[in-house]
C-alpha positions in Angstrom: 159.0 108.7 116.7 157.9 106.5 114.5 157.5 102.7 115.0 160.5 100.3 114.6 159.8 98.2 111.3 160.6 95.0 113.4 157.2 95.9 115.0 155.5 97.0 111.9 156.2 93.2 111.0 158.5 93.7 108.5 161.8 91.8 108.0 163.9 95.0 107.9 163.7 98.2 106.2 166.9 100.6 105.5 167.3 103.9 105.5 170.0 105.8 103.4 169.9 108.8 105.2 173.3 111.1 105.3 171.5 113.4 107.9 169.7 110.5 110.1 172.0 111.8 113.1 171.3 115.0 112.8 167.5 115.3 112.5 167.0 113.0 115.5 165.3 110.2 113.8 167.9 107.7 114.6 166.4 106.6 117.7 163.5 105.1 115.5 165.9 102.8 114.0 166.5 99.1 115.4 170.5 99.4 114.0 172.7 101.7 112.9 175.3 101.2 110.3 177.8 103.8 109.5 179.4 103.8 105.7 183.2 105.0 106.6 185.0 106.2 103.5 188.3 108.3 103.4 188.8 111.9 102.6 190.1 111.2 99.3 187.3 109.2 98.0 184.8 110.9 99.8 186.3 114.6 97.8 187.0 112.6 94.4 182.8 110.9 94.0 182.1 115.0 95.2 184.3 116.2 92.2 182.5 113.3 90.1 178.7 115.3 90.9 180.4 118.7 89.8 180.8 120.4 93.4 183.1 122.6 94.2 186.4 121.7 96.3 185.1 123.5 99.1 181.3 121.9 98.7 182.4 118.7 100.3 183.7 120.8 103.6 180.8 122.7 103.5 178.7 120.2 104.2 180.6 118.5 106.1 181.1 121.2 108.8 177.1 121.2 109.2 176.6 117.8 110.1 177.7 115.5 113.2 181.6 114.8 113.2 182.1 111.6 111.4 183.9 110.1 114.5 180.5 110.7 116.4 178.0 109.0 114.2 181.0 106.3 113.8 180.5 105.6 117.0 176.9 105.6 117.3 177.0 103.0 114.4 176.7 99.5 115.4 178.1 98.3 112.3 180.4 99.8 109.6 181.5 99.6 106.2 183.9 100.1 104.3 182.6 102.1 101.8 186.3 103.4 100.1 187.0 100.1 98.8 185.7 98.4 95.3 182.1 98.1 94.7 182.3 94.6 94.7 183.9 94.7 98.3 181.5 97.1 99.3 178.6 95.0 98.0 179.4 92.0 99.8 179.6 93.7 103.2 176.2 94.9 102.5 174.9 91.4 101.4 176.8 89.7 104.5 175.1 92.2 107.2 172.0 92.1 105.9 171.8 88.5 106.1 172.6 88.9 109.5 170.2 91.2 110.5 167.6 89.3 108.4 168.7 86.0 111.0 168.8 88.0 114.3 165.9 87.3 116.4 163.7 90.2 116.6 
């Protein structure tokens, strides 16, 4: 796997990776943090890219059950509130991985 960016000397990277799970690279990552969103919001933003109704389940069905990469996930947020919200649980969690000691 590839080396953890704590040890490549820098401060943090992140990794927006839907499929991280499921292609094994996770274990090259120092934390995980799942972004939990419900049904509905999750099937209205597909609607908003043009899919399908059944597109979302599609994909779905080929990746990890959400309730397994949930609980993988040290952190989570709440990703099916405002953008604001969401945006301040990002800033808050990345100032505190940005303190941790590495």
């Amino acid at each position: 796997p590839p080396p953890h960016a704590r040890a490549a000397g820098a401060p943090a990277i992140v990794v927006d990776a839907p499929l991280l799970v499921e292609s094994g690279l996770d274990g090259a990552c120092d934390v995980l943090v799942f972004v939990d969103c419900p049904l509905a919001t999750r099937q209205a933003r597909a609607a908003a890219r043009g899919w399908d109704p059944a597109e979302l389940a599609r994909r779905e069905r080929h990746q990890h059950p959400l309730e397994a990469k949930r609980a993988r996930a040290r952190y989570s947020i709440d990703g099916g509130v405002c953008l604001e919200t969401t945006f301040k649980q990002v800033q808050e969690l990345w100032q505190e991985t940005l303190d941790r000691d590495p």
